[in-house]
Legacy VTK file of the C-alpha trace (Angstrom):
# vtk DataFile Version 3.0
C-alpha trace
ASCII
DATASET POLYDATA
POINTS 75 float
-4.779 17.823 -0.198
-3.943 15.142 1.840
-0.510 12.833 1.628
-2.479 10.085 4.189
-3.220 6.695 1.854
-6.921 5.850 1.900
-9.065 3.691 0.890
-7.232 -0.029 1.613
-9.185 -2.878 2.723
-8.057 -6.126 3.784
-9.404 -9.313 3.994
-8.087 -12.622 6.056
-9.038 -16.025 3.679
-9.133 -19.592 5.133
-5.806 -20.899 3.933
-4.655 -18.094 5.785
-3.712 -15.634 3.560
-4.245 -12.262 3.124
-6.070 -9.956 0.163
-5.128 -5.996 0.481
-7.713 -3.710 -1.884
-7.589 -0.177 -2.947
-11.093 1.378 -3.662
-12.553 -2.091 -4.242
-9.806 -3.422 -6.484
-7.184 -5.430 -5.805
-4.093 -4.931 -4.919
-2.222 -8.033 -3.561
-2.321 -10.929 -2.327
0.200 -11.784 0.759
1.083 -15.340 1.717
2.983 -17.043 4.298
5.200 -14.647 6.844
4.469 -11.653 4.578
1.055 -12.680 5.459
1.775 -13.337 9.507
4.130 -9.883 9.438
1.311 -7.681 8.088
-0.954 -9.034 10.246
1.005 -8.565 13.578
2.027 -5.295 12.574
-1.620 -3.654 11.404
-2.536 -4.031 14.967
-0.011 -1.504 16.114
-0.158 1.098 13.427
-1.794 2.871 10.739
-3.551 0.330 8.947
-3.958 2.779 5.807
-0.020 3.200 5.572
0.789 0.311 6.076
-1.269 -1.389 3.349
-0.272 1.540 1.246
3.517 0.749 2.072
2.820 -3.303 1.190
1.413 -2.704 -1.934
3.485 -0.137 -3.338
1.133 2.700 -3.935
2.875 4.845 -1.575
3.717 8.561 -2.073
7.402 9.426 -1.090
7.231 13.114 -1.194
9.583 13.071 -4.480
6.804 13.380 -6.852
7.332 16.636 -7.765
11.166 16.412 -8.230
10.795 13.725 -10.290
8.441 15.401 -12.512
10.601 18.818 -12.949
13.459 16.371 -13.851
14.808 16.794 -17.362
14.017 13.597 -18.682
10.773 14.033 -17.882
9.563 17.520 -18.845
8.801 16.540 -22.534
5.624 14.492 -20.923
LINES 1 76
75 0 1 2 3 4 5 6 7 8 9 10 11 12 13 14 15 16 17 18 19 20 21 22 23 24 25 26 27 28 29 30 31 32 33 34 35 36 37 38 39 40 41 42 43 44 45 46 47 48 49 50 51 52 53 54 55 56 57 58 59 60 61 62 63 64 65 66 67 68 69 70 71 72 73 74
């Protein structure tokens, strides 16, 4: 299996702001220089990461730790 993020889409509205989905649904909304930043910096890199960094649904590689910990083995 893959750790790459996938299936982000973004959209640029009038007012100038921008609307980040995952799989169709949304995810957030970005306004103002969070809005100009994203936009100046999807041009230079992964587009898929860096959505997947914006929105939050982005796998650290501590997953696994975190599930063997034990305060969270009883779930």
């Amino acid at each position: 299996m893959s750790n790459t993020p996938e299936g982000f889409d973004y959209t640029v509205r009038k007012d100038g702001t921008v609307a980040i989905t995952h799989h169709g649904r949304a995810a957030t909304v970005l306004r103002g220089r969070r809005a100009t930043d994203f936009l100046d910096h999807v041009e230079h890199g992964d587009d898929q990461e860096l959505m997947a960094r914006v929105t939050g649904n982005y796998r650290h590689g501590n997953e696994r730790a975190a599930r063997n910990h034990p305060r969270n083995r009883g779930r």
